[in-house]
Backbone as a printed PyTorch tensor [residue, N CA C, xyz], in Angstrom:
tensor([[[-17.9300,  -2.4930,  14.0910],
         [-17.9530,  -1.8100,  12.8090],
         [-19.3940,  -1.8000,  12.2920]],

        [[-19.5740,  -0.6490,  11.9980],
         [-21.1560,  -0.3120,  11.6470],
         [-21.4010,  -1.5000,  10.1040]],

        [[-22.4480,  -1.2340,   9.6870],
         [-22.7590,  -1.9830,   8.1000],
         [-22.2240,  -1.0370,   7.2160]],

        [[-22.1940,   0.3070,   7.3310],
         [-21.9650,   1.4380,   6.5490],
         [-20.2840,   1.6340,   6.1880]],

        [[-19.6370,   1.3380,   7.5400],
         [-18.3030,   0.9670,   7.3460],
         [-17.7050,  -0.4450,   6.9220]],

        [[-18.3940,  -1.2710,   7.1180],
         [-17.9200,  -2.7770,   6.3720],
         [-18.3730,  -2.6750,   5.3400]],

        [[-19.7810,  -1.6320,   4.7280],
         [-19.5970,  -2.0670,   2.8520],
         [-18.4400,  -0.7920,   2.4270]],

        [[-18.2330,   0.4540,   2.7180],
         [-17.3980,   1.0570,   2.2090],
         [-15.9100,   0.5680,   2.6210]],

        [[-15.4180,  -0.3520,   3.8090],
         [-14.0980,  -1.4540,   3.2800],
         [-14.4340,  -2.3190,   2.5290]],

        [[-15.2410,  -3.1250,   1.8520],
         [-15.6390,  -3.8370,   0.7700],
         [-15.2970,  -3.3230,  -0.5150]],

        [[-15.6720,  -1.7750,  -0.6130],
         [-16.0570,  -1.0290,  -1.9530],
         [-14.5450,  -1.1110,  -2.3490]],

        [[-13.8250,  -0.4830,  -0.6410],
         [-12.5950,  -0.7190,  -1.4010],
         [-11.3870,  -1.5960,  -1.7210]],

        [[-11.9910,  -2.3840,  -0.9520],
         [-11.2610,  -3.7860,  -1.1240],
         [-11.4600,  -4.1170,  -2.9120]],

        [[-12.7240,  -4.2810,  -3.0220],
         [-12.9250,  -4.3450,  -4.6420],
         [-12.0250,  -3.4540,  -5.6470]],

        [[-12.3480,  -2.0650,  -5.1640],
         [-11.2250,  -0.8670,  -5.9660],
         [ -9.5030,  -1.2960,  -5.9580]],

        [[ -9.0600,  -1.6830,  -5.3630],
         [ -7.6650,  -2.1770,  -5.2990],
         [ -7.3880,  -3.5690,  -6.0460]],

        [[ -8.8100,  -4.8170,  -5.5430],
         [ -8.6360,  -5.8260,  -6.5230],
         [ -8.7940,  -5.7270,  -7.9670]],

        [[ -9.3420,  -4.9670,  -8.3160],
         [ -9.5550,  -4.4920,  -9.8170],
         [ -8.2160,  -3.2750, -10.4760]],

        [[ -7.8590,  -2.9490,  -9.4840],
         [ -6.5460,  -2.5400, -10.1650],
         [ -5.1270,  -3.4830, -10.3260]],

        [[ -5.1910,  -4.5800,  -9.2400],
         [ -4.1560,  -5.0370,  -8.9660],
         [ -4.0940,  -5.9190, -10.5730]],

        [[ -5.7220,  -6.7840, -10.4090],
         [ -5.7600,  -7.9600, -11.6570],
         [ -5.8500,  -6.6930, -12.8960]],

        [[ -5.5880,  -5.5670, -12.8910],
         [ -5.4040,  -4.5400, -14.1850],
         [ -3.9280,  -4.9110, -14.6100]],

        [[ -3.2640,  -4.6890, -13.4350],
         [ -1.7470,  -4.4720, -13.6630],
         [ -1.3250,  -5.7070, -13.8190]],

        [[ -1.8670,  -6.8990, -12.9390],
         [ -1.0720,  -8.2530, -13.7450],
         [ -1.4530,  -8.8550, -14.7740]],

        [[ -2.8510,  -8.4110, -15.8540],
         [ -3.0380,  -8.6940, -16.8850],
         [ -2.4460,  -7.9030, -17.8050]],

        [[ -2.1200,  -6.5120, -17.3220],
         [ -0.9030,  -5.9200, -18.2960],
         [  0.2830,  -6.4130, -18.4880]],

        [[  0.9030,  -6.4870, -17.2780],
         [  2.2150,  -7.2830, -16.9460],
         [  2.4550,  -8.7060, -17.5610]],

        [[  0.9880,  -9.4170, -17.8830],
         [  1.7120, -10.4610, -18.6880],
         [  0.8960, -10.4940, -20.2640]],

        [[ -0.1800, -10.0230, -20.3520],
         [ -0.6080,  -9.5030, -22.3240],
         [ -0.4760,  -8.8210, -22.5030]],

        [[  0.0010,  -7.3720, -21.6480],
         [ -0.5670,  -5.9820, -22.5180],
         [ -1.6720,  -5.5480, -21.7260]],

        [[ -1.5700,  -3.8210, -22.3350],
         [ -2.2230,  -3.3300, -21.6340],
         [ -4.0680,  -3.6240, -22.4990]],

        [[ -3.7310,  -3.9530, -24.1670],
         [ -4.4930,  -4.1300, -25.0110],
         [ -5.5680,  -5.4570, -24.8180]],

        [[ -4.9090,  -6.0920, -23.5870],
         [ -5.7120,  -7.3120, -22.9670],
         [ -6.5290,  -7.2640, -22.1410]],

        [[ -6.4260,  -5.8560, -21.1510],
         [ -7.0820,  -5.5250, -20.2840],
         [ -8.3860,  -4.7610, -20.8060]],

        [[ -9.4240,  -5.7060, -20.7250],
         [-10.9460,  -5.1220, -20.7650],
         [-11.7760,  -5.1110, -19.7660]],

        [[-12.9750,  -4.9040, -19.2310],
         [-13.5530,  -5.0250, -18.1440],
         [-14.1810,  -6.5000, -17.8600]],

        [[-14.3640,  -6.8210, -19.0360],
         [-15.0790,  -8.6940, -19.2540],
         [-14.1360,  -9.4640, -18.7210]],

        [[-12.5090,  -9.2540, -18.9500],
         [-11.5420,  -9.6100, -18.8800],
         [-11.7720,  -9.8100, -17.1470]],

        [[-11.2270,  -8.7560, -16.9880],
         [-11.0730,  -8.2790, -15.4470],
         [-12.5270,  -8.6820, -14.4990]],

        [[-13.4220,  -9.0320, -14.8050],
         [-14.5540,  -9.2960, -14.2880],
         [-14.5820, -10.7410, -13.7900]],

        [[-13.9340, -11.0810, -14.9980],
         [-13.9000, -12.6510, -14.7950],
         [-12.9160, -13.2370, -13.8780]],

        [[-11.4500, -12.1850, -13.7690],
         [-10.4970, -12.6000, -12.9420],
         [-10.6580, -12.4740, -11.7100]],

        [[-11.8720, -11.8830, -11.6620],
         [-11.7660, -11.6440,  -9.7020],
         [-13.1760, -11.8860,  -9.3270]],

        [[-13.8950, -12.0610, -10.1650],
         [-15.3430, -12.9490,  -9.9750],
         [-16.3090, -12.1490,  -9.2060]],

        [[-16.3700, -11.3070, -10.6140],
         [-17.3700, -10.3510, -10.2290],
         [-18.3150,  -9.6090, -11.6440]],

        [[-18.9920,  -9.1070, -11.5990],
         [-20.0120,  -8.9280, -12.8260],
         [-19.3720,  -7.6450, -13.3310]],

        [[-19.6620,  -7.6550, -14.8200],
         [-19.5550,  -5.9430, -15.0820],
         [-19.6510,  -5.0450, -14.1460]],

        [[-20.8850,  -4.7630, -14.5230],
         [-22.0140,  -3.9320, -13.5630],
         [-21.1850,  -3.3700, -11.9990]],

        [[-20.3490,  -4.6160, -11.5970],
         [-19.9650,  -4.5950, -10.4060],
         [-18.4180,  -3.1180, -10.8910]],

        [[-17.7040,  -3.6400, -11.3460],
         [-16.5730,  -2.8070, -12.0350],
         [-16.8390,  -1.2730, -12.6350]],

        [[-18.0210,  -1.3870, -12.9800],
         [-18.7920,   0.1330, -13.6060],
         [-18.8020,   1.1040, -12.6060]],

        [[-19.2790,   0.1870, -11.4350],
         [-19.8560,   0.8500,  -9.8720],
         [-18.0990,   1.7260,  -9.7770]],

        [[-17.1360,   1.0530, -10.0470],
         [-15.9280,   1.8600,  -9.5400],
         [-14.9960,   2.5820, -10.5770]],

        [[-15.4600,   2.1400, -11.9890],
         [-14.8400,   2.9550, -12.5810],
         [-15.4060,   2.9940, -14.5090]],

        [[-15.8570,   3.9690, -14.9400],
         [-16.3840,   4.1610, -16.0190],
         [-16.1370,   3.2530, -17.6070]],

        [[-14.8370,   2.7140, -17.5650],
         [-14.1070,   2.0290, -18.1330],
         [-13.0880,   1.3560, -18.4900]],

        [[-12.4100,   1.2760, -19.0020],
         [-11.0160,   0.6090, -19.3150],
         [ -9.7760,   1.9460, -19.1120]],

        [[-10.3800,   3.0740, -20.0420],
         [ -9.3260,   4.7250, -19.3480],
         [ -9.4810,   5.1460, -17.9560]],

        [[-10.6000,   4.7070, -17.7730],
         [-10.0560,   4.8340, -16.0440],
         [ -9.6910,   4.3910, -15.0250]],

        [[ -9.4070,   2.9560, -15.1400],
         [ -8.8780,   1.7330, -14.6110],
         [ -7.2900,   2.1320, -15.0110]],

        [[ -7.1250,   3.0700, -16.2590],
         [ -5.4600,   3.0280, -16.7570],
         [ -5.0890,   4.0640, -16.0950]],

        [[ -6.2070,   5.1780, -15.6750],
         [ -5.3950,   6.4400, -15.1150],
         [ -5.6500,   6.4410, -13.7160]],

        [[ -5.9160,   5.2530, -13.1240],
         [ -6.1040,   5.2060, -11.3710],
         [ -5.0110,   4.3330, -11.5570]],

        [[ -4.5170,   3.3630, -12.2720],
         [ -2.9740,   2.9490, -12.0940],
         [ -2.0930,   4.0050, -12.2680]],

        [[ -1.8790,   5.0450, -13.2960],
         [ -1.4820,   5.6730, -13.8720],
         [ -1.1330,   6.8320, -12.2680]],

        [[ -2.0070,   6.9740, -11.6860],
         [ -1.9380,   7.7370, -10.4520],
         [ -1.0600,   7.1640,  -9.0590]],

        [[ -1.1220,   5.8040,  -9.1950],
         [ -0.9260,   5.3100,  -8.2080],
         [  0.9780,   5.3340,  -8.4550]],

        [[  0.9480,   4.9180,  -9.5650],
         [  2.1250,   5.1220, -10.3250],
         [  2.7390,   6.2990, -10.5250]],

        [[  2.0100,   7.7360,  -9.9970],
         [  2.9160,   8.8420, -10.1450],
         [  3.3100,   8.9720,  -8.0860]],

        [[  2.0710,   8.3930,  -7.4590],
         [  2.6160,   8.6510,  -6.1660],
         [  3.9260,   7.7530,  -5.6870]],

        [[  3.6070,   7.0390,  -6.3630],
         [  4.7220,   5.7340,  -5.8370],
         [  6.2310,   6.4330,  -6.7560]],

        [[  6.2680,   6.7590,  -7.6100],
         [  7.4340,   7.7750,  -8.3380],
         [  7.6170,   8.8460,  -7.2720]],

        [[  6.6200,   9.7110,  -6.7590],
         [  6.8500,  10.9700,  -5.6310],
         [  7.4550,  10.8000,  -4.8200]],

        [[  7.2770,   9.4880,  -4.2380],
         [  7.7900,   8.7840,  -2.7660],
         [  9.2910,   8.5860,  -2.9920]],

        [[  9.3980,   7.3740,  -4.3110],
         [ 11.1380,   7.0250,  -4.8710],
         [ 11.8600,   7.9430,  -4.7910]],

        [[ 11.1420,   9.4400,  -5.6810],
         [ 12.0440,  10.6200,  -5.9920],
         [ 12.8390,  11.3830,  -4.8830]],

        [[ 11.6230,  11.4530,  -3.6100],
         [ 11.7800,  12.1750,  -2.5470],
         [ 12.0970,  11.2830,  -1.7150]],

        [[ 12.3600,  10.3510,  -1.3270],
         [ 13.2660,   9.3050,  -0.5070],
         [ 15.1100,   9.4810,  -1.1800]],

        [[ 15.1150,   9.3740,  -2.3430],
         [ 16.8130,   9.2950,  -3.2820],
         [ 16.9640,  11.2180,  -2.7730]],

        [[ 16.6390,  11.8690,  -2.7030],
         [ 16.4980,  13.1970,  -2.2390],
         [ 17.3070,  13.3420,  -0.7360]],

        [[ 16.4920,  12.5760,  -0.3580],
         [ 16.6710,  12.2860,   1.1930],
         [ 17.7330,  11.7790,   1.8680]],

        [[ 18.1870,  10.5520,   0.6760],
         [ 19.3140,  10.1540,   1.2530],
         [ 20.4680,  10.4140,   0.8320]],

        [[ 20.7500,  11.4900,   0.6110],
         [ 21.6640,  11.7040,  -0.0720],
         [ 22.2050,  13.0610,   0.5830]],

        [[ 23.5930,  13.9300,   0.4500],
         [ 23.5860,  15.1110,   0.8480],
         [ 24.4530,  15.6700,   0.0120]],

        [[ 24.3120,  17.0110,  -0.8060],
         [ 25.4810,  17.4680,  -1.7600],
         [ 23.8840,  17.2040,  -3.1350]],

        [[ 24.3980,  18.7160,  -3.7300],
         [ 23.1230,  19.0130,  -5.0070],
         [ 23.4080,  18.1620,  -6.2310]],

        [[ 24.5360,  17.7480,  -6.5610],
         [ 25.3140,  16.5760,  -7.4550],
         [ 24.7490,  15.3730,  -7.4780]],

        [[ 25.1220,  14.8720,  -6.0550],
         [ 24.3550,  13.0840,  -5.8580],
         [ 23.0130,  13.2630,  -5.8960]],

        [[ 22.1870,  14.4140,  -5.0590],
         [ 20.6890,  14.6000,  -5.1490],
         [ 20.4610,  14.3020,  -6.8220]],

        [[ 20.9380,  15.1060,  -7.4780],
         [ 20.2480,  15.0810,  -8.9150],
         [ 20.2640,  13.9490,  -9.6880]],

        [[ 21.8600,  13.2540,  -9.0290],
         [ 21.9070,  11.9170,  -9.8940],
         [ 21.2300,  10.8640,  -9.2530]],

        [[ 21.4490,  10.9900,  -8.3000],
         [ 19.9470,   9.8750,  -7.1990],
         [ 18.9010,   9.6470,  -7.6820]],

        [[ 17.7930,  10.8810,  -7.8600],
         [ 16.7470,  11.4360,  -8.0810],
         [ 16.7640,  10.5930,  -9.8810]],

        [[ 17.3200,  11.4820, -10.6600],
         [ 17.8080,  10.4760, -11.9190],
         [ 17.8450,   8.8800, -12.4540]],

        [[ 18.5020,   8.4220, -11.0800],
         [ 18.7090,   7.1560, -11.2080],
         [ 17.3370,   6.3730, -10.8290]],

        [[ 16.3750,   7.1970,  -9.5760],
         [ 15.4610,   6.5020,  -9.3930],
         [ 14.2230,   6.6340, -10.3380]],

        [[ 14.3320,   7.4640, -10.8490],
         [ 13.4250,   7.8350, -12.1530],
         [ 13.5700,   6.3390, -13.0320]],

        [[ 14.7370,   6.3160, -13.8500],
         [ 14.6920,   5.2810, -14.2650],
         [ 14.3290,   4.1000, -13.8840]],

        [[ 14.8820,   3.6530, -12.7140],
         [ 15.0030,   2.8820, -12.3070],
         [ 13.5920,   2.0380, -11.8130]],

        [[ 12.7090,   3.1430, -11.6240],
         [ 11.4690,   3.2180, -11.4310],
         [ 10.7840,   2.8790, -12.9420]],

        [[ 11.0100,   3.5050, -14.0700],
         [ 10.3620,   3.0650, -15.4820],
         [ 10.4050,   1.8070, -15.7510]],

        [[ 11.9270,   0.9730, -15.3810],
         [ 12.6290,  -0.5700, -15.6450],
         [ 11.7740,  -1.2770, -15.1000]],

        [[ 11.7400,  -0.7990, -13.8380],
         [ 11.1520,  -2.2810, -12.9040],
         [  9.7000,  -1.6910, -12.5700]],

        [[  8.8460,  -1.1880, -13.5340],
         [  7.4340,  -1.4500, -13.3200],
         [  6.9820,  -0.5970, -14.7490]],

        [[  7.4290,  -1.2960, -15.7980],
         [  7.1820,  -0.6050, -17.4160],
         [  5.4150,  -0.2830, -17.4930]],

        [[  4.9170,  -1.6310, -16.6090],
         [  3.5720,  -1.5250, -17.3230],
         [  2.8270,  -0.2840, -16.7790]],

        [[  3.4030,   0.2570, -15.4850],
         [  2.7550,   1.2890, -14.6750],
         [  3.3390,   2.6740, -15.5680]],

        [[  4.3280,   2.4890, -15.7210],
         [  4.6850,   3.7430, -16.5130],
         [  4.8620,   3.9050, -18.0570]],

        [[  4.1050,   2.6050, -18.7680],
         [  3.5190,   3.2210, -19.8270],
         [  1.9700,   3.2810, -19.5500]],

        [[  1.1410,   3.4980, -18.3000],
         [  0.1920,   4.2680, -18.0950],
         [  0.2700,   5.5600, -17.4460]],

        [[  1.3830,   5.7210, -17.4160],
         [  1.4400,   6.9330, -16.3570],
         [  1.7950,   7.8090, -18.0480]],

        [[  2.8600,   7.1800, -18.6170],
         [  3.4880,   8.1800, -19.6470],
         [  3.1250,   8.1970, -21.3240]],

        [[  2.7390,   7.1800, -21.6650],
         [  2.8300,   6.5230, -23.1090],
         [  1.4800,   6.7180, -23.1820]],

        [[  0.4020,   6.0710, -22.7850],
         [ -0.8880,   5.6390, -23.4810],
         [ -2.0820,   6.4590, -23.1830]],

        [[ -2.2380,   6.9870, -24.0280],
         [ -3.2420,   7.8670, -23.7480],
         [ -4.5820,   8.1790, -22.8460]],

        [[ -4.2420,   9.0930, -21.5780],
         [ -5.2050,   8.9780, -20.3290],
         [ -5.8790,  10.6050, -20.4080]],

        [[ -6.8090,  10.7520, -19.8100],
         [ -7.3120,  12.1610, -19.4770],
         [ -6.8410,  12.5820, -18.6300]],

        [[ -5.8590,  12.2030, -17.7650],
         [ -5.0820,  12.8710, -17.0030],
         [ -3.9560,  14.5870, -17.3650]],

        [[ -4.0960,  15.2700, -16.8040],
         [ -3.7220,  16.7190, -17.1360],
         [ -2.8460,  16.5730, -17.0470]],

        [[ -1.3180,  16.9600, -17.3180],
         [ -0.1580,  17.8920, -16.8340],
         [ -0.1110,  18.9650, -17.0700]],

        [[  0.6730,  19.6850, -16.1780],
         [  0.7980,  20.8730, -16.1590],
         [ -0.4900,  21.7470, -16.3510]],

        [[ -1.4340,  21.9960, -15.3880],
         [ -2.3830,  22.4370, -15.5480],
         [ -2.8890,  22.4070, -13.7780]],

        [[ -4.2890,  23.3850, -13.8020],
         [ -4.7370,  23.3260, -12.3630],
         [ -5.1500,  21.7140, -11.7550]],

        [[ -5.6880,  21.0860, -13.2310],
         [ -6.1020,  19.5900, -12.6740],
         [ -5.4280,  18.6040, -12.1330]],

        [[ -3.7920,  18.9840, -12.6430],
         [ -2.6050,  18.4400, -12.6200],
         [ -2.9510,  17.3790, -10.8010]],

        [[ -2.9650,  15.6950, -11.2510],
         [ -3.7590,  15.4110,  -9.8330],
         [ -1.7840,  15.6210,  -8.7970]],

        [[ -2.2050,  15.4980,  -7.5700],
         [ -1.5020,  16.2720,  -6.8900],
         [ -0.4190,  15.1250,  -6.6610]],

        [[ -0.5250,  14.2640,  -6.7290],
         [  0.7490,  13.1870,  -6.4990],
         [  1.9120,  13.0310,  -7.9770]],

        [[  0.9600,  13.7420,  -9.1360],
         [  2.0220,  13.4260, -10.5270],
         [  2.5990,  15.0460, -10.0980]],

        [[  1.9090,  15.8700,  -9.7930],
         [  3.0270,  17.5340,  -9.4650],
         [  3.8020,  16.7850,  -8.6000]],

        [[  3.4350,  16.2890,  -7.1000],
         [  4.9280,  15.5750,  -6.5830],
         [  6.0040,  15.0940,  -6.9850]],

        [[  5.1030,  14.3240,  -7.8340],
         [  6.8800,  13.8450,  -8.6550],
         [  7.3280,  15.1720,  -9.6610]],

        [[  6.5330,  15.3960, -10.2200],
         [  7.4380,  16.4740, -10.9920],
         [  8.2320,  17.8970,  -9.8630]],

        [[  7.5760,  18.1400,  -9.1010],
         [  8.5100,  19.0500,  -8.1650],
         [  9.3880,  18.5730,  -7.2750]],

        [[  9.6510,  17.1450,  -7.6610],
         [ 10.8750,  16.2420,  -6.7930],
         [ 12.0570,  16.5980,  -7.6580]],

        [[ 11.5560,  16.8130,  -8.8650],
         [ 12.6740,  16.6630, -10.1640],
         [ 13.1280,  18.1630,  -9.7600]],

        [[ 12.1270,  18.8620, -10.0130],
         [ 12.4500,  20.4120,  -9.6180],
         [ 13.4440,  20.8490,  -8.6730]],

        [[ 13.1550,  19.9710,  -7.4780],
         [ 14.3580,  20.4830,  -6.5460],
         [ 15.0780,  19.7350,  -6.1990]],

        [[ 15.6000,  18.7360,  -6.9440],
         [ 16.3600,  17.7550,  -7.5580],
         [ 18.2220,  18.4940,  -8.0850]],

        [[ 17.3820,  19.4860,  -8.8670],
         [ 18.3680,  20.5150,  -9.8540],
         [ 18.7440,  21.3980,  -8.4880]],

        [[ 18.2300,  21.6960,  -7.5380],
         [ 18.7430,  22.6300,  -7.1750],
         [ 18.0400,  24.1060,  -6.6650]],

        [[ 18.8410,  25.3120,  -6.0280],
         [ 18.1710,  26.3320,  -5.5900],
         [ 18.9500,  27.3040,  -6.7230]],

        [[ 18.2420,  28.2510,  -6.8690],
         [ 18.6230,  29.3370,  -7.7530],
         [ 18.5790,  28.8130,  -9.0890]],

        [[ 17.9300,  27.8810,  -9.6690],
         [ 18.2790,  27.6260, -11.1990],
         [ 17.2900,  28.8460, -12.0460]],

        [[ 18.3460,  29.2570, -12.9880],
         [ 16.9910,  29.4770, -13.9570],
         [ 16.0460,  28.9320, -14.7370]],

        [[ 15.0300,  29.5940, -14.5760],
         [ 13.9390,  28.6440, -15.3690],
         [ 13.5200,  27.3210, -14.7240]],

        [[ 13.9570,  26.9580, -13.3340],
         [ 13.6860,  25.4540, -12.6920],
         [ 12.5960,  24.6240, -13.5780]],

        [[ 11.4650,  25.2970, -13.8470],
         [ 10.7070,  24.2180, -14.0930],
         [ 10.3890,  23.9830, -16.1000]],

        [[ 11.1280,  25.1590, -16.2980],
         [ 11.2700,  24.5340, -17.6210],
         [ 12.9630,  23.5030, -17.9470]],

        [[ 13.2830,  23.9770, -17.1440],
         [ 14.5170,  23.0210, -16.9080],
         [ 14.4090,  21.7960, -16.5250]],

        [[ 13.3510,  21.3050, -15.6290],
         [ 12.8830,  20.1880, -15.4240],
         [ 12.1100,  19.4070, -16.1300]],

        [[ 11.4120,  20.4310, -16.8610],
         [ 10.9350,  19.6280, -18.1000],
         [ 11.5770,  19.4150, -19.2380]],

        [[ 13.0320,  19.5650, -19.4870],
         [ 13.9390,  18.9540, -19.8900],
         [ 14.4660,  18.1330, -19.6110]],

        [[ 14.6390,  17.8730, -18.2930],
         [ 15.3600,  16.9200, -17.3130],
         [ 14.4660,  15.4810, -17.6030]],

        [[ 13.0460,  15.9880, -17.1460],
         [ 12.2430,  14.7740, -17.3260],
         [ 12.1400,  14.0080, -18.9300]],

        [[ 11.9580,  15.1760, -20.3740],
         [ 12.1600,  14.4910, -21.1080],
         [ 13.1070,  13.7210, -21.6730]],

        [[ 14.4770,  14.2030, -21.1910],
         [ 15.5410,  13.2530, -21.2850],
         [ 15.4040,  11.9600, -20.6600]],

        [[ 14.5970,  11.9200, -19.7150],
         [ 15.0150,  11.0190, -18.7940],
         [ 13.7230,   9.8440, -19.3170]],

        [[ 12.5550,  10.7220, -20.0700],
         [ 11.7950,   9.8800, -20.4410],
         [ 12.2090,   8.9750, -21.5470]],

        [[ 12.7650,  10.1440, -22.3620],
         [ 13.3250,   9.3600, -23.7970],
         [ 14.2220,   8.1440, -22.9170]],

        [[ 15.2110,   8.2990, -22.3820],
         [ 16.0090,   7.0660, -22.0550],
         [ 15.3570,   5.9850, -21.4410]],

        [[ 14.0980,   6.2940, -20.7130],
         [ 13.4250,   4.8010, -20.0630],
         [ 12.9120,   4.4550, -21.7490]],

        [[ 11.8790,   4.9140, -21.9470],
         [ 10.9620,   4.7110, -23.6540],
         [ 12.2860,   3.8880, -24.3130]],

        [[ 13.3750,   4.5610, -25.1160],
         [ 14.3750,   4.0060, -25.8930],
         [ 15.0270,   2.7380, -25.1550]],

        [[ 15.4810,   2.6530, -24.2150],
         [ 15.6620,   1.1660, -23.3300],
         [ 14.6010,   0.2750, -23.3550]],

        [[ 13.6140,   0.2520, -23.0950],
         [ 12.2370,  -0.4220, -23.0150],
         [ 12.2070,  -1.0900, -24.4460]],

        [[ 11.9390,  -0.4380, -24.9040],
         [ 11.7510,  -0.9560, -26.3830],
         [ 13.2440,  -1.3850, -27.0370]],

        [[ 13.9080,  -1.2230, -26.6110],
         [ 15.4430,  -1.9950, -27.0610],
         [ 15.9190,  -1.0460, -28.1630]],

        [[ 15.6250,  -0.0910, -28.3680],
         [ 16.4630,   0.7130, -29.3910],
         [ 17.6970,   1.1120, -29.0240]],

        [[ 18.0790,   1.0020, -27.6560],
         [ 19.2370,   1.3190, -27.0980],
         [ 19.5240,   0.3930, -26.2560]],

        [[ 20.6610,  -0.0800, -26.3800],
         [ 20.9570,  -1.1620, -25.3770],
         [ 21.2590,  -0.4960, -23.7940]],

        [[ 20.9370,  -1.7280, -23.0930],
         [ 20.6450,  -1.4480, -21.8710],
         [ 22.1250,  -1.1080, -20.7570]],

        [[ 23.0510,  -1.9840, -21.9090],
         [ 24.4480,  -1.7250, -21.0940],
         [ 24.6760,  -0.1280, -21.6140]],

        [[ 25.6140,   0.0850, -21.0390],
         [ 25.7670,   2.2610, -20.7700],
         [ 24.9970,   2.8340, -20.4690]],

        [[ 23.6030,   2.3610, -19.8510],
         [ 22.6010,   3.0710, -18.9310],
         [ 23.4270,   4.2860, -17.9930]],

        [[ 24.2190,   3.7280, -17.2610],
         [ 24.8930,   3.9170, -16.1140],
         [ 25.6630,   5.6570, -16.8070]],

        [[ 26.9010,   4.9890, -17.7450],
         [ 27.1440,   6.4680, -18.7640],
         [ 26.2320,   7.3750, -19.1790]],

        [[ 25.2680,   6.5950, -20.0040],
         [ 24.3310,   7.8830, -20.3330],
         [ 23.5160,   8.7320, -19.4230]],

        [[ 23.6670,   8.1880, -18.1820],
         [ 22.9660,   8.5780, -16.6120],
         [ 24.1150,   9.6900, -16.1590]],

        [[ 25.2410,   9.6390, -16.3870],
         [ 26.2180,  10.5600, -16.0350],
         [ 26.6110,  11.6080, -16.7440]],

        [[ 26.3490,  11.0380, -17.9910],
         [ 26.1780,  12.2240, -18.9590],
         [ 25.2840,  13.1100, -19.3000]],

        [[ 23.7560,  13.0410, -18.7530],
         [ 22.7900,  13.4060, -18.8720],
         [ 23.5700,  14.1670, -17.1410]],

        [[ 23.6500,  13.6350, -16.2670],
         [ 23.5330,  14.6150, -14.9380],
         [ 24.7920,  15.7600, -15.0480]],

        [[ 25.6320,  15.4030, -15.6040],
         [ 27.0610,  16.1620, -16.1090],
         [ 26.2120,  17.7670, -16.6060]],

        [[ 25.4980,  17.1280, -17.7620],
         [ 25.1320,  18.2630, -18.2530],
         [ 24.6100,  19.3330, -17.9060]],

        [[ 23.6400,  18.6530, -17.1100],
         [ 22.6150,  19.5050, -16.1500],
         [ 23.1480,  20.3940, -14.9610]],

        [[ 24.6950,  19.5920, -14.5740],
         [ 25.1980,  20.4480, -13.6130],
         [ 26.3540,  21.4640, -14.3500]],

        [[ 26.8860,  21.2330, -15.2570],
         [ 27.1040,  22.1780, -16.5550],
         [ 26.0890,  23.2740, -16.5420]],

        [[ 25.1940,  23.0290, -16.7640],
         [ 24.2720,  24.3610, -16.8430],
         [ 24.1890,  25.0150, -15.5630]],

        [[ 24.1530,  24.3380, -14.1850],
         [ 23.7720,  25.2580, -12.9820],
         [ 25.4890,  25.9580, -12.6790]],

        [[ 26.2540,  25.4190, -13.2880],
         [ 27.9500,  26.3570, -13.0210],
         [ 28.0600,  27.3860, -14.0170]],

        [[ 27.4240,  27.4170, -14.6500],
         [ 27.6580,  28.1670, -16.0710],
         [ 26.2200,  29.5300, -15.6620]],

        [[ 25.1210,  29.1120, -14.9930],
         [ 23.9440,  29.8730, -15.0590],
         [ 24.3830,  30.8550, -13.9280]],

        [[ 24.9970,  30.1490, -12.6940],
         [ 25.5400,  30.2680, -11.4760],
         [ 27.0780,  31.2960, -11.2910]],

        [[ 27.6120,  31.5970, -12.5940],
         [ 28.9360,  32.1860, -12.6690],
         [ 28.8980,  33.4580, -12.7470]]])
């Protein structure tokens, strides 16, 4: 291995350790804990060193924030996969959405909640958060109308229910109901659009 290739596996060995100690200082203070002094100190390395990979504290949130929409692309389109019949796809797809918000909140209130320069819906849109959103898309189905404003219904329902669970405004038991009732609906609309 040349020198040129052992410092650029270094660079990124560093880039991954500085996200990882991002996410477990979120995971146990907040995301409001995570500073670069913070993070400098946890992995024993200088500012200066952390600057080299990322401009600040918003961009340390939206390279989690990314990593966190590919790792959603993958869930979405795996529950897709295993499944056969446009019914279970949607409620699969559904279930892993959530299921995905529950068991990694801190990644997806950077992906969704806290304010990043990250685009949606736009040309910048980075290409792993369109994955997940065109998982949702064909999630619903072929022939829908409007698919992708339909999906952006789909998703805000589905956001409100991770957000409102998270924060306990809704209890966590009838997840399961309100998951059936939310997919009920949606296939309500493709029999009704479809007739």
């Amino acid at each position: 291995m040349s020198i040129a290739e052992r410092k650029e596996r270094q660079r990124a060995e560093r880039y991954e350790l500085i996200l990882a100690a991002a996410r477990e200082l979120a995971e146990t203070e907040g995301w409001e804990a995570v500073t670069t002094r913070r993070l400098a100190d946890l992995i024993s390395y200088s500012q200066p060193v952390l600057y080299s990979h990322f401009r600040g504290k918003a961009d340390i949130m939206a390279a989690v924030a990314t990593r966190g929409f590919e790792e959603l692309a993958t869930r979405l389109k795996i529950e897709a996969a295993n499944v056969t019949g446009a019914p279970d796809i949607l409620r699969n797809v559904c279930a892993a959405y959530l299921d995905f918000a529950c068991s990694r909140p801190v990644v997806y209130e950077a992906m969704f909640v806290l304010p990043t320069k990250i685009k949606f819906a736009s040309e910048e849109t980075p290409p792993a958060l369109r994955a997940a959103f065109d998982a949702l898309v064909a999630a619903l189905g072929p022939d829908r109308k409007e698919p992708v404003f339909l999906a952006e219904v789909l998703w805000s329902a589905l956001h409100g229910m991770a957000v409102l669970m998270q924060s306990e405004r809704i209890p966590a038991t009838g997840a399961e109901v309100r998951l059936d009732i939310l997919v009920q609906k949606f296939r309500s609309d493709s029999q009704a659009v479809n007739s």
